[in-house]
TIMI-2910 file (N, C-alpha, C, CB; in pm, 1 decimal, decimal comma, always signed):
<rs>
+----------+----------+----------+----------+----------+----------+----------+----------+----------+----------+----------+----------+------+
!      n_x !      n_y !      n_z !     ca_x !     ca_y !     ca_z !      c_x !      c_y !      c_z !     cb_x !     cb_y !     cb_z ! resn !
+----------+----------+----------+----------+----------+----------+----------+----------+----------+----------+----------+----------+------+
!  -1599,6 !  +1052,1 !  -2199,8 !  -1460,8 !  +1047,4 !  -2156,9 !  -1372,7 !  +1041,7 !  -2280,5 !  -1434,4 !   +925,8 !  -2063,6 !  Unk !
!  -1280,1 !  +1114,6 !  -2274,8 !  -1197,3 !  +1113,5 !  -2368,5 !  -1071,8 !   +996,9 !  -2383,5 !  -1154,6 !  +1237,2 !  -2358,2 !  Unk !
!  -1089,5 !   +964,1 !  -2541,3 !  -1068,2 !   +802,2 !  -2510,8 !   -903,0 !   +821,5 !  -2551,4 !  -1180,2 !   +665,5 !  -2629,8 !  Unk !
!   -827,5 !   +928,1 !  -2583,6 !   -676,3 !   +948,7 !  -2549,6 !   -662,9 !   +970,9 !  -2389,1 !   -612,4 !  +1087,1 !  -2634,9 !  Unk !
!   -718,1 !  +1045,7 !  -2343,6 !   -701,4 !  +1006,1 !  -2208,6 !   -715,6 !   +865,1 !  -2089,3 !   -767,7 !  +1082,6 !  -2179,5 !  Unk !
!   -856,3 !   +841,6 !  -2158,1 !   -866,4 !   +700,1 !  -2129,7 !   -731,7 !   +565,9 !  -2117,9 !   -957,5 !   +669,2 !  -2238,9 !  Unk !
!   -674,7 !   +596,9 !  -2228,8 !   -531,1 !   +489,2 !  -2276,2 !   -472,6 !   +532,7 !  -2206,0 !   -449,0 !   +479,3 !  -2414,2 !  Unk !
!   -417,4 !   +693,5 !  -2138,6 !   -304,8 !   +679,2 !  -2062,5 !   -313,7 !   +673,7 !  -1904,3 !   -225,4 !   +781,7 !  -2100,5 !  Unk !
!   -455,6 !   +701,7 !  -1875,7 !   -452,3 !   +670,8 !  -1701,3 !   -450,9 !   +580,7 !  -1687,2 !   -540,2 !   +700,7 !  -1608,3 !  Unk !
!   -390,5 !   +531,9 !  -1576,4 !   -372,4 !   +445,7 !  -1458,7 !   -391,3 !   +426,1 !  -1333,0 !   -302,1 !   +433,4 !  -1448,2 !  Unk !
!   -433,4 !   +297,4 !  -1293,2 !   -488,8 !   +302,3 !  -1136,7 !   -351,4 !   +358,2 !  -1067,6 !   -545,5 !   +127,2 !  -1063,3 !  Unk !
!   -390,9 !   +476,6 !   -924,2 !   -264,0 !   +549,9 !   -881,4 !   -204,6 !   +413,9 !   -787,3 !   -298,2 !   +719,8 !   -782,2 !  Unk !
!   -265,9 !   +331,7 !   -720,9 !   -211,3 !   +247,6 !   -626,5 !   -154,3 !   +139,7 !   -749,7 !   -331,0 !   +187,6 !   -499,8 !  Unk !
!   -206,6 !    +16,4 !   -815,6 !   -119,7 !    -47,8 !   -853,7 !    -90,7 !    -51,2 !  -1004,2 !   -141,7 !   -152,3 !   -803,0 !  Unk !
!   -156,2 !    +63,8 !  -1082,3 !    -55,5 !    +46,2 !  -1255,9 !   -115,9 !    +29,9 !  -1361,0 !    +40,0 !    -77,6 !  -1282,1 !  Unk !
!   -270,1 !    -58,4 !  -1317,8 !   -344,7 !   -123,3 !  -1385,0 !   -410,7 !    -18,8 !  -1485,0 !   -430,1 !   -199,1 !  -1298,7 !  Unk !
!   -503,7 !   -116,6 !  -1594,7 !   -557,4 !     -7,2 !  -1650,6 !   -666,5 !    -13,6 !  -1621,9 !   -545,1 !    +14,0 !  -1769,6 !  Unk !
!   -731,3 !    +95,5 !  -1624,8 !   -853,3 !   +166,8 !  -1593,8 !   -988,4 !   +129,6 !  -1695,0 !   -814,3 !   +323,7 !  -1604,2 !  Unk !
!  -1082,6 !    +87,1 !  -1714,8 !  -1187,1 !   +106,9 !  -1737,7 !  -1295,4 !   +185,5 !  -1734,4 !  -1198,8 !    +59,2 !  -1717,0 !  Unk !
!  -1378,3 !   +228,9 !  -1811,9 !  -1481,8 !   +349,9 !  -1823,1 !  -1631,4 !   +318,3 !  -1795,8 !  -1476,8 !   +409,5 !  -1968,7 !  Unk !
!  -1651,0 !   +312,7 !  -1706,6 !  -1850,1 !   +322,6 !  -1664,5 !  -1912,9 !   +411,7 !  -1691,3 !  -1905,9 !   +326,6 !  -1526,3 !  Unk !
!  -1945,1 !   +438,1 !  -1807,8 !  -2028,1 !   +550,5 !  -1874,9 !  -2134,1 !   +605,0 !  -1814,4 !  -2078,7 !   +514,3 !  -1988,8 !  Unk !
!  -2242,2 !   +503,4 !  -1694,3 !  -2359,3 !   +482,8 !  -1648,8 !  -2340,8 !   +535,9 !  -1542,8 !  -2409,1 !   +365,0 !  -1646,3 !  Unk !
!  -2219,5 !   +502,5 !  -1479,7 !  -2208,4 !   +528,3 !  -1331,4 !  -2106,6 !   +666,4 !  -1303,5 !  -2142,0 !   +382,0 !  -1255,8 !  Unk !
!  -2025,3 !   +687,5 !  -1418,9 !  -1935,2 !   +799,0 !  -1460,6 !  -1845,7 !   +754,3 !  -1338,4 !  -2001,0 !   +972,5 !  -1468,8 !  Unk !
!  -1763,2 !   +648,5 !  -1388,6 !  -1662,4 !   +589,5 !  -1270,3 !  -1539,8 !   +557,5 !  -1391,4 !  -1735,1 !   +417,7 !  -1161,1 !  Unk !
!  -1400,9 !   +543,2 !  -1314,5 !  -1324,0 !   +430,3 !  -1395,2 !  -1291,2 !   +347,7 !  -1265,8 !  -1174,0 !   +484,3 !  -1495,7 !  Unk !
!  -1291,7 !   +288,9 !  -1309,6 !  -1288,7 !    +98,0 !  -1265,8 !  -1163,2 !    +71,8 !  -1258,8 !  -1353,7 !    -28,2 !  -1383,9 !  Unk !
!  -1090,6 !    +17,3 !  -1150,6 !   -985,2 !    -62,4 !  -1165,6 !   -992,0 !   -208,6 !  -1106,4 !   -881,3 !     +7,1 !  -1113,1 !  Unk !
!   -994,7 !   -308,0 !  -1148,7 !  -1022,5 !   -437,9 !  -1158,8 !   -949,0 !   -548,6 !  -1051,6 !   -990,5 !   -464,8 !  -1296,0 !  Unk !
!   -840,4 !   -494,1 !  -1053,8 !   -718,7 !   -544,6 !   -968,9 !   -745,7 !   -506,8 !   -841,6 !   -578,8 !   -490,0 !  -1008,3 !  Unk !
!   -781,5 !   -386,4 !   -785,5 !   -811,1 !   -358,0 !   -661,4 !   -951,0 !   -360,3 !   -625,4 !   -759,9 !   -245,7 !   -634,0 !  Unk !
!  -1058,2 !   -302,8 !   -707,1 !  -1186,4 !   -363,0 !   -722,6 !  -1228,3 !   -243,6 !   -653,7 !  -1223,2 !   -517,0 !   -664,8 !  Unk !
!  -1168,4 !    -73,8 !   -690,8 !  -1182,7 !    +65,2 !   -720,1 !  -1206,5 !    +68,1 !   -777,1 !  -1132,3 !   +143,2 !   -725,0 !  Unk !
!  -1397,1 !   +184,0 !   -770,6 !  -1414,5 !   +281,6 !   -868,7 !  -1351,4 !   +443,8 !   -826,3 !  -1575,4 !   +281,2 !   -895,0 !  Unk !
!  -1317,1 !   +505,2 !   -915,5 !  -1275,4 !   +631,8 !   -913,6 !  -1354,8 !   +715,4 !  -1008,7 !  -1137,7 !   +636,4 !   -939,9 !  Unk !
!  -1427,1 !   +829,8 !   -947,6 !  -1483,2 !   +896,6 !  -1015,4 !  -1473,7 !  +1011,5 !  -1106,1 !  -1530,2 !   +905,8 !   -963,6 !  Unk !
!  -1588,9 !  +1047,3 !  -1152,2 !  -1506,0 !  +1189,8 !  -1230,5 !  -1602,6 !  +1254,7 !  -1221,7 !  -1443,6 !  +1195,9 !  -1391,1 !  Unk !
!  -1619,5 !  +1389,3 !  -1207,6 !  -1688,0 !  +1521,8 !  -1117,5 !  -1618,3 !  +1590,4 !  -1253,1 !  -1623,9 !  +1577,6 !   -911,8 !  Unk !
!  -1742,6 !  +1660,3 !  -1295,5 !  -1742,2 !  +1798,6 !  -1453,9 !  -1646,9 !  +1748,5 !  -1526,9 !  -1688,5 !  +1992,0 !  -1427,5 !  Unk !
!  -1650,2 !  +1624,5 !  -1588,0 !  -1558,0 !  +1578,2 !  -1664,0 !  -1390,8 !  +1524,4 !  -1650,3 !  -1568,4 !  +1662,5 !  -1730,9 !  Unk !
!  -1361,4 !  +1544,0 !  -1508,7 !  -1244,5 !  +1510,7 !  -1440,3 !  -1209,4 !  +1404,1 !  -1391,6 !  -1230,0 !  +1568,6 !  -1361,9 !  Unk !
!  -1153,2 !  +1332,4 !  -1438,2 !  -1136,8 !  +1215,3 !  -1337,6 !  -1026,6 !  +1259,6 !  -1181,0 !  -1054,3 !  +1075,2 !  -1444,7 !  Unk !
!  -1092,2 !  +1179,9 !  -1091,5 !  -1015,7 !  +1247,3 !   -929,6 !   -979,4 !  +1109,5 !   -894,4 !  -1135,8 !  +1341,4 !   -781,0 !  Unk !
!   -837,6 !  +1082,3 !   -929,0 !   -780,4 !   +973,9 !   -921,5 !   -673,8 !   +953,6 !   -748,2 !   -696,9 !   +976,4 !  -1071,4 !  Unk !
!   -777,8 !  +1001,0 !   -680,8 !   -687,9 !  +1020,0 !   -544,6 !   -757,2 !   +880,9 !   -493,9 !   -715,3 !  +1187,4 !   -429,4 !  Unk !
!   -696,2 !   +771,5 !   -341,8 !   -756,6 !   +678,0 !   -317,7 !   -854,5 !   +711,3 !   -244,6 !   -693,5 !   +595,0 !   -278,5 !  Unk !
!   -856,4 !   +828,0 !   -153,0 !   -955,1 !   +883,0 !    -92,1 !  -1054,0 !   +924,5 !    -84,1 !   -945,5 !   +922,3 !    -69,8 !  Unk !
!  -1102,9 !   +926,0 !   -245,4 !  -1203,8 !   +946,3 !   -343,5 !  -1259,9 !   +825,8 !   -385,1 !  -1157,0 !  +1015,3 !   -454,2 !  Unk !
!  -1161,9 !   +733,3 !   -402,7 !  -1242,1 !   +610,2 !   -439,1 !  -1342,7 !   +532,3 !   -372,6 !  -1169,0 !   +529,9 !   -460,0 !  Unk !
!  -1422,5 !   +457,9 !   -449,6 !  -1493,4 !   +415,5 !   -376,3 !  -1480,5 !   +250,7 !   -389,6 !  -1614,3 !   +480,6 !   -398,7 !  Unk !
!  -1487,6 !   +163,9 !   -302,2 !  -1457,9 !    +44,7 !   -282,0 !  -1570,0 !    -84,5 !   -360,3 !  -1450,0 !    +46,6 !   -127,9 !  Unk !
!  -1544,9 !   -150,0 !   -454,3 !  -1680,6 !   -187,0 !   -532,7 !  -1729,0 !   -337,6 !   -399,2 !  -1633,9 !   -254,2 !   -757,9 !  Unk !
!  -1812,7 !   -329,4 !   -403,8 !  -1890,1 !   -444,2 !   -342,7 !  -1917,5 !   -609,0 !   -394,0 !  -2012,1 !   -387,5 !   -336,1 !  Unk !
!  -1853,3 !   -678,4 !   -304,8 !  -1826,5 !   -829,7 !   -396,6 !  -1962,7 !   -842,3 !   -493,5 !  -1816,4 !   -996,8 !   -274,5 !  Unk !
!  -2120,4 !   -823,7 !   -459,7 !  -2214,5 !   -828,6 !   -581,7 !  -2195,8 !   -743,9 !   -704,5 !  -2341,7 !   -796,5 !   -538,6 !  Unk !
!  -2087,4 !   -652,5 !   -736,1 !  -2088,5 !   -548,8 !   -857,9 !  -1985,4 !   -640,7 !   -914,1 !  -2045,8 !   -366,7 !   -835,0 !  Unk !
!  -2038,4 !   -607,6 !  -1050,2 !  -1985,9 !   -724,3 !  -1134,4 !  -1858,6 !   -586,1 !  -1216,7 !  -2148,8 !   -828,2 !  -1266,5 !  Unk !
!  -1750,4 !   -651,8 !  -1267,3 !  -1629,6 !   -573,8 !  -1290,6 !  -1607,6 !   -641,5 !  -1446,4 !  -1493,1 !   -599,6 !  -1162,0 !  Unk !
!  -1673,2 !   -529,1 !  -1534,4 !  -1666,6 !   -589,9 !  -1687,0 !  -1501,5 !   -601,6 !  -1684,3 !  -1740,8 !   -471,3 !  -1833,1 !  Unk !
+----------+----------+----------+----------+----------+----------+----------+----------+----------+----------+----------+----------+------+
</rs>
């Protein structure tokens, strides 16, 4: 992931910043406790895409 891009996305619902799961090829938003994925190098920052993390997944 490109880490100028990285700095300027933002979670689309509340602002936050995003985090990078290299393993899982997700960004993380912490505040809502969304992963959002990225498909051929894209991140698809729609909520409808996201996926909802599960109270056992731990949120570096």
């Amino acid at each position: 992931m490109d880490r100028k891009l990285l700095d300027i996305l933002v979670c689309p619902l509340c602002k936050s910043k995003l985090t990078y799961d290299k393993k899982a090829g997700e960004l993380i938003c912490k505040a809502d406790r969304l992963a959002f994925p990225i498909r051929d190098g894209i991140p698809v920052m729609l909520e409808e895409e996201a996926r909802s993390l599960s109270p056992e997944e731990e949120v570096e």
